[in-house]
C-alpha positions in Angstrom: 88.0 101.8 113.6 84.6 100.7 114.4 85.7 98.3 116.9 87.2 100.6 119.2 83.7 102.5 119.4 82.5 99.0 120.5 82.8 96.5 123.1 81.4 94.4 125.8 78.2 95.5 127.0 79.3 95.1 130.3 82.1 97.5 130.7 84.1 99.5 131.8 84.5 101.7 128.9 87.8 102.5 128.1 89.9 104.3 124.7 89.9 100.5 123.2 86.9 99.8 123.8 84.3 102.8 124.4 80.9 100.7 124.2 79.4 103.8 122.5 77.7 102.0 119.2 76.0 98.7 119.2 78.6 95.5 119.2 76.6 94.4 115.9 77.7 97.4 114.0 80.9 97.5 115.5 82.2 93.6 114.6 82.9 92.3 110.9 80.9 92.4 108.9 79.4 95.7 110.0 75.9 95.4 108.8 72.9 96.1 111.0 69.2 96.8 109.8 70.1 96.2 105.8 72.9 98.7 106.0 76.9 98.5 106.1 78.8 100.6 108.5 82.3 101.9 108.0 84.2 104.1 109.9 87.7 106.4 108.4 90.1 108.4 110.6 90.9 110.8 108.5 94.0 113.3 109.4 97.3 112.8 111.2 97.5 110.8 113.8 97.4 112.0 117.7 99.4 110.2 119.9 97.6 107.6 122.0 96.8 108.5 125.9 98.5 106.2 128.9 96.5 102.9 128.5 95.2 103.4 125.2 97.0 100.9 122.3 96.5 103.0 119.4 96.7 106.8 118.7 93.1 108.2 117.5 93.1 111.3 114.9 90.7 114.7 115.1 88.8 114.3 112.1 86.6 110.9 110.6 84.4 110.1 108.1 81.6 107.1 109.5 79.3 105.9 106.5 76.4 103.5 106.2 75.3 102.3 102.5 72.8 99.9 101.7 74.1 96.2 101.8 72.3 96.3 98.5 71.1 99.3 97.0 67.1 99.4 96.6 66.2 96.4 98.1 67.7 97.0 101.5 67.8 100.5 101.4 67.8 103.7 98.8 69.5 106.0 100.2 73.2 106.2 101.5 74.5 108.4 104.6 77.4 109.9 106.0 78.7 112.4 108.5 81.9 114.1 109.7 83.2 116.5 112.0 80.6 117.9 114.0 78.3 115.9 113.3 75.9 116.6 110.4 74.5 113.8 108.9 74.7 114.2 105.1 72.6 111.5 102.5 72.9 110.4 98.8 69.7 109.2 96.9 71.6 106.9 94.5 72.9 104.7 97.6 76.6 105.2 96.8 79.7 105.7 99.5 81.2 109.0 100.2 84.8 108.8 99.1 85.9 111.5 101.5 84.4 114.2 103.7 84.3 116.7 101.1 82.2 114.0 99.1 80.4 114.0 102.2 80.1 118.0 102.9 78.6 118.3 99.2 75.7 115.6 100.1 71.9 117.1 101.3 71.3 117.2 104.8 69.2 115.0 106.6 66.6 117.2 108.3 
């Protein structure tokens, strides 16, 4: 979830609340810049460290697609595990990673 990658600015980070992405992208709606953000865990769930409240997963799919296609963006993007970041001209969401995988690369 996109709001575990978020958080105060002011810290500390913890497994809840990891203030790695900006709190704009991370709260609903989760649209920054003309783009919405979404986040997937995708794969079995891995059992939650002491302190943490919910169990994370090895594998995800994050995607950001125009809030509306060709006026505020034309393009679509998405990435997975490890971290390629994969586009689509036509502005549509990436179902799943292998939708994702079979995207260009952004170079």
């Amino acid at each position: 979830m996109l709001t575990t990658l978020g958080g105060p600015a002011t810290g500390p980070a913890s497994c809840d609340q990891a203030i790695l992405l900006d709190p704009i992208v991370t709260a609903a709606p989760n649209r920054k810049s003309g783009f919405t953000f979404a986040y997937t865990a995708v794969g079995a769930p891995v059992v939650a460290p002491a302190g943490c409240s919910m169990a994370g997963t090895n594998a995800y799919l994050v995607t950001a697609v125009p809030t509306t296609v060709d006026i505020t963006g034309i393009r679509s993007f998405c990435s997975d595990e490890p971290g390629t970041i994969h586009f689509d001209v036509t502005g549509a969401v990436a179902g799943d990673q292998n939708a994702c995988e079979a995207l260009p690369v952004l170079h």
